[in-house]
N, C-alpha and C positions, 0 to 999 in steps of 0.2 A: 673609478675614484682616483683621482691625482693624491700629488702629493702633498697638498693642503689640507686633504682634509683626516688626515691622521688625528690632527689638532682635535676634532669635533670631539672623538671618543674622552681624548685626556682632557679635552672641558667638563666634562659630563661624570669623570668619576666617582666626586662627591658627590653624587646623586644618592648611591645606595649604599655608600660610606658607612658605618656602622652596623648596616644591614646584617646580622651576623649569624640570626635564630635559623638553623634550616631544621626540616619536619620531613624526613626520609621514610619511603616506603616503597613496597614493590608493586603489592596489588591490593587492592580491597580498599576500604572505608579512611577517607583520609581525617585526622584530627584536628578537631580548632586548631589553628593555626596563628601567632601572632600576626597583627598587622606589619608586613615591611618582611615577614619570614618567606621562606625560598623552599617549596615544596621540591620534593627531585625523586623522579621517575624513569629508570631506564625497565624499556621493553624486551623482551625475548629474541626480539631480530634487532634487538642493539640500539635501537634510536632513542633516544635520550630526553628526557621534558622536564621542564625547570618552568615553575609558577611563580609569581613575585603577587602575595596579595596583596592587594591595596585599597580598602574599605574607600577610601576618599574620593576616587578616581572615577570621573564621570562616563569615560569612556577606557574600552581596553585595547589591547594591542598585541596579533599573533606574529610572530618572525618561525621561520623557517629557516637555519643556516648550513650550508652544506661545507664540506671541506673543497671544494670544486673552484677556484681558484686558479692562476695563471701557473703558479707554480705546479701544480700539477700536468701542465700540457707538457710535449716536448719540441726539439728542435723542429722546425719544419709544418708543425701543428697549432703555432701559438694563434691566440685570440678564440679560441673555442670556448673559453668559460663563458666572456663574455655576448658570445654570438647564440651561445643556450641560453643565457638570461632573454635575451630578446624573443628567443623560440619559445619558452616559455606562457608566455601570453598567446598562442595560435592553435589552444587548443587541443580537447580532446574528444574522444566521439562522445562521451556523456554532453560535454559543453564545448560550442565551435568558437571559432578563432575570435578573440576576444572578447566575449563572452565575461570571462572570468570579469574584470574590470566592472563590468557591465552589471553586475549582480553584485557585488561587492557595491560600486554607486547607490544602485536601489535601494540599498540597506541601508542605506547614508555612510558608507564609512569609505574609505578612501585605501591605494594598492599601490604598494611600488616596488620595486626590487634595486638591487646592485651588485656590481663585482669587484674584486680588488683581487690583489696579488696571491692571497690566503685564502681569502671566503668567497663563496657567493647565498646571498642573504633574498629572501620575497617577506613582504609584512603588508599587512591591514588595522587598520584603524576602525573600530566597531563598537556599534555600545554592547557591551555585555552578553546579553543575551540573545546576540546572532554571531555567536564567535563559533557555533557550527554552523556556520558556512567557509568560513576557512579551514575550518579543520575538513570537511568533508571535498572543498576542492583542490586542498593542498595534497592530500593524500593521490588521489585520482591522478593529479597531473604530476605526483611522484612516477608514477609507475605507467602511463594510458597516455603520454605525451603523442599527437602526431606530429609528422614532420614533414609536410608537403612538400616534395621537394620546390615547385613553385614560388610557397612560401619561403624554405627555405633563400632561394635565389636573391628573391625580393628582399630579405631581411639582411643578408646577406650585404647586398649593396648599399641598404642604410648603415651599416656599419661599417665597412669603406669610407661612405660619405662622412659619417662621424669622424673617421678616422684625418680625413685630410680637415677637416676644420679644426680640429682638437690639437694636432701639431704639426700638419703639411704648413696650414695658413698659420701657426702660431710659434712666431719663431723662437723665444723663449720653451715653450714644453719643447721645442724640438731641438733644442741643445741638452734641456735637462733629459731629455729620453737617450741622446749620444754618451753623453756624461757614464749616467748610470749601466749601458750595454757598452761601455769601455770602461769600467773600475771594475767590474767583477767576469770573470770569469769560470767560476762552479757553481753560479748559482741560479737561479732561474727567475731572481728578480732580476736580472738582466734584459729581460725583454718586457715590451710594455704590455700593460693588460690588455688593451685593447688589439695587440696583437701586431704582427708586418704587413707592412700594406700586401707584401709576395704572398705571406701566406693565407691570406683571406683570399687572396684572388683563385689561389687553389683550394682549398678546403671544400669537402663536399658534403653532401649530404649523407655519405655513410658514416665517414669521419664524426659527423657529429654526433648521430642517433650511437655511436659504438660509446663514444666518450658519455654520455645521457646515460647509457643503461652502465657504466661503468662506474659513474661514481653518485649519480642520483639512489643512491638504495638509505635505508635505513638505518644500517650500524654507519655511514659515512655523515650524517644527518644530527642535527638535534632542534628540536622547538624551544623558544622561550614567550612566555604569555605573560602578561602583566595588568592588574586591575582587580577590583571587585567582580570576582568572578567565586562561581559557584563550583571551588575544586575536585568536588568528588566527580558531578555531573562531566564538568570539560574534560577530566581521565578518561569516566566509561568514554566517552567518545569517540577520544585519540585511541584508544586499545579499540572499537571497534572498528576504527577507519582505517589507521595507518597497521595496527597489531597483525592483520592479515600479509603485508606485503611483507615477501620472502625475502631475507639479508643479504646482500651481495658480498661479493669476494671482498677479504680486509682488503686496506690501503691500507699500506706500513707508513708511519712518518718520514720524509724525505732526511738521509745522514748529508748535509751538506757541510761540506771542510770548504773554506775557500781557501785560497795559495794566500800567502804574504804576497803583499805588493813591493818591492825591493825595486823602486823609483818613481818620480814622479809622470803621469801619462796626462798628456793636453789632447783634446777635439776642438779644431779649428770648423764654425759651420758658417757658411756663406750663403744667405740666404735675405731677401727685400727685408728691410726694416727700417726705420727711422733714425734708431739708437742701436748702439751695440749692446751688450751684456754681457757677465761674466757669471759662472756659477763654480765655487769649488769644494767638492767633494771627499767626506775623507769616512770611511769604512769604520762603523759604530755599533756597540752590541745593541738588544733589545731591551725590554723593558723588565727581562725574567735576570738581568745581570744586576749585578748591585751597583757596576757606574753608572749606568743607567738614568739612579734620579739627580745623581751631579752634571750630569749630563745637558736634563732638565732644565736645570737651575740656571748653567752656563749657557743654555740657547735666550732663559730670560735674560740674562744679565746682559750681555748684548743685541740682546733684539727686542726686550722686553716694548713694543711702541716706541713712542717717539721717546721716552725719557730711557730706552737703551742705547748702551757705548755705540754701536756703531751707524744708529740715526745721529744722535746726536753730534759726533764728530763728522760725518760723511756729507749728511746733508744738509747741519745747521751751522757749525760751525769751519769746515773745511768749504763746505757750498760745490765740492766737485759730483755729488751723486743725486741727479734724479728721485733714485729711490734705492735703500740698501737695507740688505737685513741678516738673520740666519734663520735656520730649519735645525727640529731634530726627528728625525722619522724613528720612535721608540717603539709603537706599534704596531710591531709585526712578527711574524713566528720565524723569523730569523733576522740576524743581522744587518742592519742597512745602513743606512747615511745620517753623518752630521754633514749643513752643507753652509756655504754664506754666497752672497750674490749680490747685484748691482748692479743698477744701471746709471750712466753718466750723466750728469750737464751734457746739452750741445755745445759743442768747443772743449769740452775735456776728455782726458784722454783715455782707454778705459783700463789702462795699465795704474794710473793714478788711482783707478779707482782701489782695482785689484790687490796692489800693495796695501790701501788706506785700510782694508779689510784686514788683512795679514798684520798690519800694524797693532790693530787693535785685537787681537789673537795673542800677540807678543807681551803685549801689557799686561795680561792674566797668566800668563804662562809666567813673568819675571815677578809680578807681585800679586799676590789673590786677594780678591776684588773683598771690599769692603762689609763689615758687620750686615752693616745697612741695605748694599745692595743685594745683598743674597737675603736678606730678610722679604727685601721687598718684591724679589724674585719668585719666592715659595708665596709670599702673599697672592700676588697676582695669579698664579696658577690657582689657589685655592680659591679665589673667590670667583673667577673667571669657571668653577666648578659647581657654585651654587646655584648658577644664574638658572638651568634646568631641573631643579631640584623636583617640580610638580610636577612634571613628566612623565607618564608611564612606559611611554615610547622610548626616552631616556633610560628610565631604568633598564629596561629587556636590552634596550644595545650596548649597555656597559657593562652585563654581566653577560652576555654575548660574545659581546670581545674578549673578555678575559680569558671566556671556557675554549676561545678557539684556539688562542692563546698557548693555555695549557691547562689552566683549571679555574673557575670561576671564583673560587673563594681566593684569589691570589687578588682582587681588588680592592681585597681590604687591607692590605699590605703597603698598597702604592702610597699614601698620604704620610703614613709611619716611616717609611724610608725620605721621603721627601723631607719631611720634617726633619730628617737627621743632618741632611747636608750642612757641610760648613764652608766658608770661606776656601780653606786650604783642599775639600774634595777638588771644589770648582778648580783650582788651579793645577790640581793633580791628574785628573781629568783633560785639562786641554793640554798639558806637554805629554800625555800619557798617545791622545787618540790624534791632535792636531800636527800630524807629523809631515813635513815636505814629503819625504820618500814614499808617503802612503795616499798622496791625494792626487784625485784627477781633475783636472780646472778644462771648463769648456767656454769658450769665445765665441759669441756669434759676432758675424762682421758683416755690415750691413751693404748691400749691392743695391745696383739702379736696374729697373729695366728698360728692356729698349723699349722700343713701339710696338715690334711685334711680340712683346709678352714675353721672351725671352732673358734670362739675367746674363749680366755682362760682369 
């Protein structure tokens, strides 16, 4: 997952907004339950189930999320999380290599997985009453994974291959990947999910199946299910599929401190492109901090579409930017980036650009932005939250997020803080985080190649 798509989850909030009623139990007979209430079940070997009823709901939807995520690799070892998602599908001696997909299809419902910095997540789409068949191949291929090395090799290379089209060929993500592996240094978002090109080229097949049985167990796990589902039934199931597999060794949560940044750090990257681009970065708490939703507010208020500060001066009325905007990366289980970026006019220059960004940073830091705009800031994120409201899939990934987070019911919180921001956070906020000595600005600069394929 890049870094766009952080946005998906905080669209999708208000989904289960309100959601508040939960119906807690350990084992046995579970009680009517409100419609929109959140059943919660943790097992004896620690793995965790969270039910979201929902009478309405034509179809339902299993996720699986692990704590297995890039943060967890180390130096030398990175891209393994997402090199298991791949492996994942190949197989096990109950059901051969892609199989899984295949019986999932037949059923009519639909499979997919992903990885990101934090999680790695597999879900299905089924009507109701074939939700044991996820449950009986998600458990199996917890624990019964094979890993041919073969396969291995082969999957292997497709994610190499991924790798150079995602930002060998894309010269944008391959400045925002320098960017972020030069602004921090304690942390282990520093390197990309998908890993160094070095280090896939070495990773092996033991490497992998070590890191599988190390962090694929049980108590590192938790399911969330969502629909008109039959909650007592889908329990007995999960206790008798998954309830058998033995706990593994805790993972402790990573104590990550990063150092103060005491200067400003540039990456110059030269590489084929058309246009240059700029991206500047400045090190920002999470979504569990209280600046946070001023945070928020100040990524709308300049980047809100076209009718945000720095479209509208960059590209509409100054005319020197292509295309400009900002980010705020809030969901994640540690600290990451507020960032702004841009690309030029041909014939302008991209230091023009660069400044014209900073300009409009400076404007909010010397006076905080209007009633108005901050009203229309918090609008826009809220409604841009409704849009998924029927969603079952929606719901299970936003209370998903939160519990990987650090606790699920922390999503009812988000809208309530939102709502408080004022004017003067918003500007408290950018002199507070937007600081020269704390950001790292990356430059792509665009080269020709010869004829023999070589850049000059």
């Amino acid at each position: 997952m890049n870094r766009k798509l952080n946005l998906f989850f905080v669209i999708l909030l208000i989904i289960v907004y309100g959601c508040a009623h939960t119906v807690k139990e350990t084992t046995g007979e579970v009680k009517p339950a409100e419609n929109g209430a959140v059943y919660e079940e943790t097992l004896e070997n620690g793995l965790k189930v969270f039910i979201i009823k929902d009478r309405n709901a034509p179809l339902a939807v299993f996720e699986i999320w692990y704590n297995a995520g890039s943060i967890n690799e180390q130096v030398g070892k990175t891209g393994l999380s997402h090199l298991l998602e791949h492996m994942m599908f190949k197989g096990t001696p109950r059901y051969g290599s892609k199989v899984f997909s295949k019986v999932i299809g037949k059923a009519g419902g639909i499979d997919n997985a992903g990885t990101s910095h934090d999680y790695a997540y597999y879900f299905q789409k089924l009507a109701p009453d074939r939700l044991d068949l996820s449950i009986q191949m998600e458990a199996d291929r917890m624990r019964n994974l094979i890993m041919d090395n073969g396969d291995f090799l082969s999957e292997r290379d497709v994610v190499m291959e991924e790798r150079r089209m995602r930002y060998e060929d894309d010269p944008q993500n391959l400045v925002f990947e320098e960017v972020v592996a030069t602004a921090f240094k304690n942390n282990p978002y520093r390197w990309p999910v998908i890993g160094w090109m070095e280090d896939l080229n070495n990773v092996t097949r033991d490497d992998l199946m070590d890191y599988y049985r190390k962090h694929y167990v049980p108590n590192n796990a938790f399911i969330v299910i969502a629909g008109n589902v039959d909650v007592n039934a889908v329990m007995a199931k999960i206790r008798s599929e998954f309830g058998p597999i033995p706990k593994g060794p805790e993972i402790g949560k990573l104590n990550i401190q990063e150092p103060v940044q005491k200067g400003e750090k540039r990456v110059y990257i030269n590489k084929e492109a058309e246009l240059p681009y700029v991206i500047s970065a400045y090190k920002t708490p999470n979504v569990l901090h209280e600046d946070s939703y001023a945070l928020d507010v100040l990524a709308g208020v300049l980047a809100g579409g076209k009718s945000g500060r720095i479209y509208r001066s960059l590209v509409d009325e100054k005319r020197i930017a292509l295309s400009a905007g900002a980010g705020y990366s809030n969901f994640n289980k540690y600290p990451f980036i507020f960032y702004l970026e841009g690309t030029p006019l041909p014939g302008k220059k991209i230091e023009e650009v660069e400044n014209a960004l900073y300009e409009e940073v400076r404007k909010v830091k010397d006076q905080p932005p209007s009633e108005r705009e901050v009203q229309k800031a918090k609008n826009q994120i809220e409604a841009d939250f409704i849009m998924g409201q029927d969603s079952v899939y929606s719901q299970a990934m936003v209370l998903a997020q939160f519990e990987m987070l650090d606790n699920w019911r922390l999503k009812e919180k988000y809208i309530e803080g939102l709502r408080k921001v004022t004017p003067y956070d918003v500007q408290r906020v950018a002199n507070k985080y937007m600081v020269v000595d704390q950001r790292t600005v990356g430059t792509l600069i665009p080269v020709k190649n010869d004829e023999s394929g070589s850049e000059k």
